[in-house]
N, CA, C and O atoms as a GROMACS GRO file, in nm:
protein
  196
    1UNK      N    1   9.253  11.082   9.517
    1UNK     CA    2   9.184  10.992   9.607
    1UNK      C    3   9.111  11.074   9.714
    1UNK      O    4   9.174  11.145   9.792
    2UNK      N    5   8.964  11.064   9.715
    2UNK     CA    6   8.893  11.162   9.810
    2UNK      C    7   8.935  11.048   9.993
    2UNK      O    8   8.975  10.932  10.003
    3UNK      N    9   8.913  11.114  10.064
    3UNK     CA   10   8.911  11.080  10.186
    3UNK      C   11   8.741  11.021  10.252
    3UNK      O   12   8.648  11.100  10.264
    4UNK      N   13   8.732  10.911  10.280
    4UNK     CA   14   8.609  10.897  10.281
    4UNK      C   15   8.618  10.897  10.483
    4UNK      O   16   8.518  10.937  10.542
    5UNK      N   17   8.699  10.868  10.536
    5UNK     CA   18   8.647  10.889  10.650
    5UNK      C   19   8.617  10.784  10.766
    5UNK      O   20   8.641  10.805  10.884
    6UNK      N   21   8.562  10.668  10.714
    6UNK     CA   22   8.502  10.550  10.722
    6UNK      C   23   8.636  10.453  10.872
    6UNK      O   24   8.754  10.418  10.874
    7UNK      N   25   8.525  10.449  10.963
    7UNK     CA   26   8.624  10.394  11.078
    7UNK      C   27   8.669  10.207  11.071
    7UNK      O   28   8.581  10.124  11.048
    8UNK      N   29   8.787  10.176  11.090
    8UNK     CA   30   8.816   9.984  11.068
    8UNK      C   31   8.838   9.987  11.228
    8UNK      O   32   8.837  10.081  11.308
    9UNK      N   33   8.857   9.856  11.243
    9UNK     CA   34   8.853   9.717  11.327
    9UNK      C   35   9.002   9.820  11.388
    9UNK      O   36   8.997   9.879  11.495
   10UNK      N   37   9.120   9.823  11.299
   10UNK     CA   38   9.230   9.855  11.329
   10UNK      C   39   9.232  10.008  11.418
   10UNK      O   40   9.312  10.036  11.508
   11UNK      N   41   9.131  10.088  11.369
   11UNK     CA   42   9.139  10.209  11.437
   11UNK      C   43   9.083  10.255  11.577
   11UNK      O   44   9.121  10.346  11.651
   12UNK      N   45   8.957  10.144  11.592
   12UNK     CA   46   8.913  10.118  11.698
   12UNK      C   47   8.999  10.084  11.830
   12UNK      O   48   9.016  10.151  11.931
   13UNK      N   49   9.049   9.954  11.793
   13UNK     CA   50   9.111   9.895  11.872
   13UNK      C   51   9.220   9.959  11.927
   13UNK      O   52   9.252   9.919  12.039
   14UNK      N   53   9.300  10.067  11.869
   14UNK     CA   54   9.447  10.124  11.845
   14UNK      C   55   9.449  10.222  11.935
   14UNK      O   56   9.545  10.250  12.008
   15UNK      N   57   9.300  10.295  11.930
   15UNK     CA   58   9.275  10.392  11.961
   15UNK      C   59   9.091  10.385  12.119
   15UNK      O   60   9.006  10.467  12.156
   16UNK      N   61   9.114  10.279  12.144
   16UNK     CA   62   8.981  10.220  12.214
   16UNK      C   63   9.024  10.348  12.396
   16UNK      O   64   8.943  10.411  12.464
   17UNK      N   65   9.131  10.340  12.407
   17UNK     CA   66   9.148  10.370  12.508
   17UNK      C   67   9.134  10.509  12.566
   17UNK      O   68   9.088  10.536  12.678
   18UNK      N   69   9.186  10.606  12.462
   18UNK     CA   70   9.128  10.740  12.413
   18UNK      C   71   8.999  10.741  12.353
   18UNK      O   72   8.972  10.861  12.346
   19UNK      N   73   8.926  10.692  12.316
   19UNK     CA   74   8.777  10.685  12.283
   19UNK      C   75   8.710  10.661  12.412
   19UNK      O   76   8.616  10.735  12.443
   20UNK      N   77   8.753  10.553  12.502
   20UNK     CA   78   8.640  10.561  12.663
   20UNK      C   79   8.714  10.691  12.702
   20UNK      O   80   8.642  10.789  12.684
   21UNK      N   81   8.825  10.718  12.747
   21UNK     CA   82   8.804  10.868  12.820
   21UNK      C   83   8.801  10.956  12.781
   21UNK      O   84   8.805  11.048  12.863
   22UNK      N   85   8.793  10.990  12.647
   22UNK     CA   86   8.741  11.125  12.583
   22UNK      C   87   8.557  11.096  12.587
   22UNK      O   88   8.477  11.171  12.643
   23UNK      N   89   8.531  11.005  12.533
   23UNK     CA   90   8.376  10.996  12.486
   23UNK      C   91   8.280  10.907  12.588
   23UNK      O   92   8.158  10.924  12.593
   24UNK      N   93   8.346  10.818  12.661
   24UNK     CA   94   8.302  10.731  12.740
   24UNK      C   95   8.284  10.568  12.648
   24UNK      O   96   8.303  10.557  12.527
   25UNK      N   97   8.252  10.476  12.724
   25UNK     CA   98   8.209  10.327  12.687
   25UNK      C   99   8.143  10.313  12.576
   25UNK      O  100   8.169  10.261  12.467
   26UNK      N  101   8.031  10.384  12.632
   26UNK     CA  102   7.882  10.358  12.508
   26UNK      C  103   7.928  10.401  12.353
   26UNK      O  104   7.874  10.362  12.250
   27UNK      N  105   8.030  10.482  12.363
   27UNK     CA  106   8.062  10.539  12.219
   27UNK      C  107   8.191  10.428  12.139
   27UNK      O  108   8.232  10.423  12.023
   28UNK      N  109   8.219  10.364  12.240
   28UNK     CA  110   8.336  10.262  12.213
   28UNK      C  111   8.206  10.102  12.148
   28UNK      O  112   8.211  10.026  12.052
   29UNK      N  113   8.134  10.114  12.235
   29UNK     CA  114   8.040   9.980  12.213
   29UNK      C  115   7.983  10.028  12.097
   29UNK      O  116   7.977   9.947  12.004
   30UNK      N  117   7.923  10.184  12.071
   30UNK     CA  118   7.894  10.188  11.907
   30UNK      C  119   7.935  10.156  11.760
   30UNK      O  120   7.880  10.121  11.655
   31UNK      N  121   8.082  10.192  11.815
   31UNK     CA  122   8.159  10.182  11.756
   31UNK      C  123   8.178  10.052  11.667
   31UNK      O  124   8.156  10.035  11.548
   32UNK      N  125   8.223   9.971  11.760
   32UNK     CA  126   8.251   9.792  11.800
   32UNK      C  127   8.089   9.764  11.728
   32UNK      O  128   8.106   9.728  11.611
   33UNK      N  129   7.982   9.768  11.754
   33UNK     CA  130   7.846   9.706  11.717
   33UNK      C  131   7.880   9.779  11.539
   33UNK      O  132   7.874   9.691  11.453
   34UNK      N  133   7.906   9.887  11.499
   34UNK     CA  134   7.859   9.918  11.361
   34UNK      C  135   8.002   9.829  11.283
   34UNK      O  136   7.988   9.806  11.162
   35UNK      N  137   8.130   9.781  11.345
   35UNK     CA  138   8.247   9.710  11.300
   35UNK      C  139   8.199   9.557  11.277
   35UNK      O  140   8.250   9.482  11.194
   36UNK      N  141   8.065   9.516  11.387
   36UNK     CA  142   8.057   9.384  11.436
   36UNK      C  143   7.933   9.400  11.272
   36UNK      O  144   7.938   9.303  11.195
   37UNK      N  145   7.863   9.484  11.245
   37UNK     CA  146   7.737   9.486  11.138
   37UNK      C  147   7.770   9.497  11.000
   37UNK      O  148   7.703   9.488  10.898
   38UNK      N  149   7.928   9.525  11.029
   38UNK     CA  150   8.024   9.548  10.904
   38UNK      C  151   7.955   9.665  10.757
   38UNK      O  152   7.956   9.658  10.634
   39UNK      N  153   7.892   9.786  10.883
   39UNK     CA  154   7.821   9.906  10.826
   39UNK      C  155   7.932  10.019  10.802
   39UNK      O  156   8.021  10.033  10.886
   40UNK      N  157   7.927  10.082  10.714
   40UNK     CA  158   7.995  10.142  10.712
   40UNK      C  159   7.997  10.252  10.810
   40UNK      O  160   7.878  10.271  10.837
   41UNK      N  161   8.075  10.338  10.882
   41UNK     CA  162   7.996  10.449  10.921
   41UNK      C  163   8.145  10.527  10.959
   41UNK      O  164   8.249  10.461  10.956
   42UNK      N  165   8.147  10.687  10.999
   42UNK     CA  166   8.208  10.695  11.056
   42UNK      C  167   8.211  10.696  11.198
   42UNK      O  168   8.131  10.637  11.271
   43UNK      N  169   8.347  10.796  11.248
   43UNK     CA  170   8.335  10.820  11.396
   43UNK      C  171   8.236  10.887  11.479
   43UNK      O  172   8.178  10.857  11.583
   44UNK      N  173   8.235  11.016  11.381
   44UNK     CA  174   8.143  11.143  11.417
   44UNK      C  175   7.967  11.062  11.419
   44UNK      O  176   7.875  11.113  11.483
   45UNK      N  177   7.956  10.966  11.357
   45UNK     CA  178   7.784  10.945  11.296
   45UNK      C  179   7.790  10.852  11.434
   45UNK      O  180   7.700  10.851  11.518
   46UNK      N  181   7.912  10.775  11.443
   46UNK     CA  182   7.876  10.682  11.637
   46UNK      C  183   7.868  10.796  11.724
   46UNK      O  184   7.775  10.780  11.802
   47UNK      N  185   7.925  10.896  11.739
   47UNK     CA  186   7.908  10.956  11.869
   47UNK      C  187   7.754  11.079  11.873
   47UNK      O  188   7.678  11.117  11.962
   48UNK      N  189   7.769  11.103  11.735
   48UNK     CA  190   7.570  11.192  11.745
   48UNK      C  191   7.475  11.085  11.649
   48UNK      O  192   7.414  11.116  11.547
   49UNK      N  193   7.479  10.954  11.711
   49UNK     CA  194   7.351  10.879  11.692
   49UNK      C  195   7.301  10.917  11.833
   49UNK      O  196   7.191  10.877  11.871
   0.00000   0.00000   0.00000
């Protein structure tokens, strides 16, 4: 089974709080908007858009 990477609803949320103070808000709202577009994406592709 390859590892694809790909961020859920569950990891966000779990982890929302360490995402604003490591990365700030805007990277949490990326996050949340590509979960809300039900796009795939990962973590790394929200924080260097």
């Amino acid at each position: 089974m390859a590892i694809r990477g790909v961020i859920t609803g569950k990891h966000v949320l779990f982890n929302a709080t360490t995402i604003v103070r490591e990365f700030g808000p805007r990277i949490l709202l990326r996050c949340c908007v590509a979960l809300a577009l039900r796009r795939p994406t990962t973590f790394l592709a929200c924080v260097y858009r």
